[in-house]
C-alpha positions as CSV (number, residue, x, y, z in Angstrom):
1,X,48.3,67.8,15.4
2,X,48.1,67.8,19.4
3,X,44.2,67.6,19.1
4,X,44.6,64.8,17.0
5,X,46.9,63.2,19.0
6,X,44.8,63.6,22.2
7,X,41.6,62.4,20.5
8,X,43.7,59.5,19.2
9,X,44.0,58.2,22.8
10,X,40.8,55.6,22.8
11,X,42.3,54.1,19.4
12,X,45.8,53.9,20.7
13,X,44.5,52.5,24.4
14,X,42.2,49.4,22.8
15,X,43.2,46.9,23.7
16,X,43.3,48.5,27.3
17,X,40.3,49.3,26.8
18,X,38.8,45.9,26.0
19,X,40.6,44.5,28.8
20,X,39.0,46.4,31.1
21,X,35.8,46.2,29.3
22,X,34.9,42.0,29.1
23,X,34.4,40.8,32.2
24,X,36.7,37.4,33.3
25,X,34.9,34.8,34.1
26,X,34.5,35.5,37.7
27,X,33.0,38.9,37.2
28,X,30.9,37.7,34.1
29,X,27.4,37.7,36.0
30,X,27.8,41.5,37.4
31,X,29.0,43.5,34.6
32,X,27.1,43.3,31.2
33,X,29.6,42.7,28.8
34,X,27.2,43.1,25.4
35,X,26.2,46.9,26.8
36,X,30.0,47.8,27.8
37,X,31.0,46.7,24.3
38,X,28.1,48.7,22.6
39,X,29.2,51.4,24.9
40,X,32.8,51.3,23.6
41,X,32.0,50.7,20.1
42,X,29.8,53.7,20.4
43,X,32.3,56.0,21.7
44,X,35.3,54.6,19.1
45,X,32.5,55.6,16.4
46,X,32.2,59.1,17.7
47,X,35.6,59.4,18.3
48,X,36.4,58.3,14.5
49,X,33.5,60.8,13.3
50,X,35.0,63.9,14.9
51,X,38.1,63.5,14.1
52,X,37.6,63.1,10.6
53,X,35.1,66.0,10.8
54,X,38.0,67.9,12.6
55,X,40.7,67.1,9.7
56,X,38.4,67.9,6.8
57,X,37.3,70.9,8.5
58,X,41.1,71.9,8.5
59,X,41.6,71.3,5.1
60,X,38.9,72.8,4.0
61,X,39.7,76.2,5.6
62,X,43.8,76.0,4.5
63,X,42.2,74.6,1.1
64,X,40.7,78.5,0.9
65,X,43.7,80.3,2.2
66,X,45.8,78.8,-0.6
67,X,43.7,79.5,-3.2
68,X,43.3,83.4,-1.8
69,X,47.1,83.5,-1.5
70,X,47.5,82.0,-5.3
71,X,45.2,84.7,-6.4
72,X,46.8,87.4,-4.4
73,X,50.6,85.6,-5.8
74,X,49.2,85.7,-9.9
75,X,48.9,89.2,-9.2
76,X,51.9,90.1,-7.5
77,X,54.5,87.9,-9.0
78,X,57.4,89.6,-7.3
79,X,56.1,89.9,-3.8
80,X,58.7,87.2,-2.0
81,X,56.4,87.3,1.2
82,X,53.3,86.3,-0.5
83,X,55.2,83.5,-1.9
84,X,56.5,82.3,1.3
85,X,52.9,82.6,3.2
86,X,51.9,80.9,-0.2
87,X,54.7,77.7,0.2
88,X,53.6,77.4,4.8
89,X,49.7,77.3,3.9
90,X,51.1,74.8,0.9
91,X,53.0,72.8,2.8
92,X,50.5,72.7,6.3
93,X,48.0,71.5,3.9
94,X,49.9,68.4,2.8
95,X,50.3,67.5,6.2
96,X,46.8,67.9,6.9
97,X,45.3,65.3,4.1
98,X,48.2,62.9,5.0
99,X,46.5,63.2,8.4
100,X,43.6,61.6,6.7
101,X,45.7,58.7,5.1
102,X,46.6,58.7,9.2
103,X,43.5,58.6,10.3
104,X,42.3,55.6,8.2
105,X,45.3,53.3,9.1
106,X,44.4,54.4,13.2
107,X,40.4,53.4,12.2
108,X,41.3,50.4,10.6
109,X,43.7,49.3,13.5
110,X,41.1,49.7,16.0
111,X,38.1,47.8,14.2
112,X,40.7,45.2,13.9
113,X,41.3,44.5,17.3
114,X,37.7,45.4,18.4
């Protein structure tokens, strides 16, 4: 969640970023606003791509850890230990796809206001 949070920093600084991005009027002739645009939309795409990489990624791996701990659980029904690693993995990958439902409200915010 800290990575996330870190990488979420170009979607949560936009309008910042645009700011400093188009020129004003007075600064219009030395900066070129359509390749600084490209540039940021470029980097907001990469940023997007990764993150969502990075989440799936996550749930993939916990996605296998749950299913080994289920198997391991149907065999040992009594085994309190199992069935608390069982419930953590369960519950860490909950958070993890609501961090996909995150992620698309974040991507959809920043397309907005680009």
């Amino acid at each position: 969640q800290e990575l996330l949070r870190v990488m979420r920093t170009i979607d949560d600084r936009i309008v910042h970023e645009l700011n400093t991005t188009i020129p004003t009027a007075s600064f219009a002739g030395k900066i070129d606003a359509g390749q600084t645009c490209k540039e940021l939309y470029q980097s907001l795409m990469d940023a997007h791509t990764s993150r969502e990489k990075i989440i799936k990624n996550c749930i993939a791996q916990t996605s296998s850890v749950v299913k080994t701990l289920r198997e391991e659980r149907e065999k040992a029904q009594d085994d309190l230990a199992l069935l608390k690693q069982l419930r953590k993995e369960q519950t860490k990958l909950k958070l993890m796809q609501s961090e996909l439902n995150v992620e698309e409200v974040v991507n959809d915010r920043s397309w907005k206001v680009l």
